[in-house]
C-alpha positions as CSV (number, residue, x, y, z in Angstrom):
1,X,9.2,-16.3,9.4
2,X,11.4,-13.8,8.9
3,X,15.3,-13.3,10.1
4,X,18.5,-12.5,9.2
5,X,18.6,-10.3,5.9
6,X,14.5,-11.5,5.3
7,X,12.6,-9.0,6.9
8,X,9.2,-8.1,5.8
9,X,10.5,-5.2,4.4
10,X,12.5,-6.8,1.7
11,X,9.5,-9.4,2.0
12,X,7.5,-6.2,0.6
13,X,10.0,-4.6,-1.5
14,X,10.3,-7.7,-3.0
15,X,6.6,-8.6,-3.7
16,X,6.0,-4.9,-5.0
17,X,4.3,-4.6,-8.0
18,X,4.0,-7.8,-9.6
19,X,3.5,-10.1,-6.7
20,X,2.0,-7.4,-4.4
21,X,-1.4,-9.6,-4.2
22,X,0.7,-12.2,-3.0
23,X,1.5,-10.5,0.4
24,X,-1.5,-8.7,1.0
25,X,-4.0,-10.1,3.7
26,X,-6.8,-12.4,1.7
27,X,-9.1,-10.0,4.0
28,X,-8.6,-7.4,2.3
29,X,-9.3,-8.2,-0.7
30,X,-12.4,-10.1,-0.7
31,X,-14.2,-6.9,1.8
32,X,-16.5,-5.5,-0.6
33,X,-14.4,-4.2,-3.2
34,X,-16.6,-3.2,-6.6
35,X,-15.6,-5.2,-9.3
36,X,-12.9,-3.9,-11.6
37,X,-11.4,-1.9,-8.7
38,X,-7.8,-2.1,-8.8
39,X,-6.5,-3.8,-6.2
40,X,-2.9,-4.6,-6.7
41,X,-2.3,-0.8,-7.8
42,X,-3.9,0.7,-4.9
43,X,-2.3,-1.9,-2.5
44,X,1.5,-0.9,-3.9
45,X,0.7,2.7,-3.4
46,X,0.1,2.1,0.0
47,X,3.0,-0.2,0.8
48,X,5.1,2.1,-1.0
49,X,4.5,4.6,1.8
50,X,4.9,2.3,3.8
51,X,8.2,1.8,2.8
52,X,9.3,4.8,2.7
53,X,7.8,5.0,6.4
54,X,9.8,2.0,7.5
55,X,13.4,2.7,5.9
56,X,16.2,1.7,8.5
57,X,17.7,5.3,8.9
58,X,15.5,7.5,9.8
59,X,16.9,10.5,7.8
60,X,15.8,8.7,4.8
61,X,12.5,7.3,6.1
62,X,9.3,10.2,4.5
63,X,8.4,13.0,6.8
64,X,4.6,12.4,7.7
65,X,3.7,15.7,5.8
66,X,4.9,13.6,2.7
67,X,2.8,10.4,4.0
68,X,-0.2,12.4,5.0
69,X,-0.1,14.2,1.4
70,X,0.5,10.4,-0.5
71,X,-2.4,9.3,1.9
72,X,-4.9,12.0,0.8
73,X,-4.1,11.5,-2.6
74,X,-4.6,7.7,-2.7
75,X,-7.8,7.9,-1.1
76,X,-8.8,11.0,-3.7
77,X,-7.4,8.3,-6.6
78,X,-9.0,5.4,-5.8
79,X,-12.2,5.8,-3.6
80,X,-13.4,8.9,-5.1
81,X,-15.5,7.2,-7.6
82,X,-16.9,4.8,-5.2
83,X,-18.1,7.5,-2.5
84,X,-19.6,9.5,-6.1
85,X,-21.7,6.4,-6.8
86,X,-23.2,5.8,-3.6
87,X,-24.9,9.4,-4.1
């Protein structure tokens, strides 16, 4: 599927935000998700790390201090409320 100058990377890049839904595994989204959760926000902010995981030099790709810190706070942002309900 991909080759040449189409790597998934620019697949991604591409898709991200308005198409992200487009690239992400059906599975996902259909694996118990409450309703109203935001999908397509919470998927970009986690291909956006990956991304900036995945850039072709490494001196530019995020240290994993950065990606652990993005990490944490995507999980605080968007499952916080859902962990608080199951109480």
């Amino acid at each position: 599927m991909f080759g040449g100058d189409f790597t998934i990377r620019s697949c991604i890049r591409s898709a991200l935000p308005g198409q992200v839904l487009d690239v992400a595994d059906e599975s996902i989204l259909h694996s118990g998700l409450r309703i109203g959760f935001p999908a397509a926000e919470c998927l970009t902010k986690v291909l956006e790390v990956g991304l900036g995981c995945s850039e072709e030099s490494p001196a530019n790709r995020l240290e994993m201090s950065e990606v652990v810190k993005e990490l944490i706070s995507i999980k605080e942002r968007f499952f916080k409320a859902r962990r608080g309900a199951r109480h």
